[in-house]
C-alpha positions as CSV (number, residue, x, y, z in Angstrom):
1,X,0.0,0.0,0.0
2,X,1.5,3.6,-1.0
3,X,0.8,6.9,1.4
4,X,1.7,10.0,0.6
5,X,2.8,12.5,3.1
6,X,1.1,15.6,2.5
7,X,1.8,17.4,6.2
8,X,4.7,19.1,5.7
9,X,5.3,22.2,3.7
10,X,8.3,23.0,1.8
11,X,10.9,25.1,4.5
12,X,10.6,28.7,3.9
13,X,7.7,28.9,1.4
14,X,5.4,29.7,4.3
15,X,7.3,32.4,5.7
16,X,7.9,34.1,2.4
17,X,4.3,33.9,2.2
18,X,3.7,35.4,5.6
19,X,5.8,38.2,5.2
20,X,4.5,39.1,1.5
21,X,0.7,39.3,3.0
22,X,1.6,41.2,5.9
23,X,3.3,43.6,3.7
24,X,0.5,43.6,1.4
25,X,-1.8,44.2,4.7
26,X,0.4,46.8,6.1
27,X,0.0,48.6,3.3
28,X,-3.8,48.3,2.9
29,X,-3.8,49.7,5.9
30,X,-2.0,53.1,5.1
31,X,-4.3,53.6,2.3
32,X,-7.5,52.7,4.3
33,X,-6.0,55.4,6.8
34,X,-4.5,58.1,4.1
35,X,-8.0,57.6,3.0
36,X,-9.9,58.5,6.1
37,X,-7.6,61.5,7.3
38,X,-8.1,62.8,4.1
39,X,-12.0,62.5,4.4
40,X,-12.4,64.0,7.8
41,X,-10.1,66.9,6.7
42,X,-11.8,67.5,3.5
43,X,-15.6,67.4,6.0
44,X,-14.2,69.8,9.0
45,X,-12.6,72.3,6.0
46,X,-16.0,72.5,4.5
47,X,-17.9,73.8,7.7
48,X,-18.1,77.3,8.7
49,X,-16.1,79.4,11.4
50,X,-19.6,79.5,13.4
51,X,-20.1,75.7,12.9
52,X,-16.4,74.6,13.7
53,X,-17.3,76.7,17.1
54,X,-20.5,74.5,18.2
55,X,-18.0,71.7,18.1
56,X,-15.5,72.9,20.1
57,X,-12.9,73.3,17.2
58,X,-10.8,76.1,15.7
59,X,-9.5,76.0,11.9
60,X,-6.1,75.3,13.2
61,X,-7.1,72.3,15.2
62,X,-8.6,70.4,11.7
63,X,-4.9,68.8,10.5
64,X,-4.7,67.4,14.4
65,X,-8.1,66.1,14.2
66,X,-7.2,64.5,11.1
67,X,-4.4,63.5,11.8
68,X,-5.6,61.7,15.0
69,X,-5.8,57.9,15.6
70,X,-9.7,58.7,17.0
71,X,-12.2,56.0,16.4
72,X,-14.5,58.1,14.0
């Protein structure tokens, strides 16, 4: 009777592997949050001096806002 051992992966191949998604997800993950800052920035910009105020924000504090690692 033949078996065939089909447990064991070639040495190295899953590594490279690893490392290639988690590059690909690290950078997913700059996009996704380029992307966001870049959104709220664009939203707070677009409001008024008066509506900025009955928020509690200033003009100058929009780039720390958006900037921010805040759950939005």
């Amino acid at each position: 009777m033949t078996t065939f051992d089909t447990s064991r992966t070639t040495y190295g191949t899953a590594s490279a592997v690893s490392r290639f998604f988690g590059f690909l997800s690290t950078a997913i993950a700059a996009v996704i949050a380029w992307n966001d800052s870049r959104v709220t920035r664009n939203a707070l910009a677009s409001l008024s001096d008066r509506e900025l105020a009955d928020i509690g924000l200033h003009r100058s504090d929009i780039d720390v806002i958006a900037d921010s690692n805040i759950i939005r």
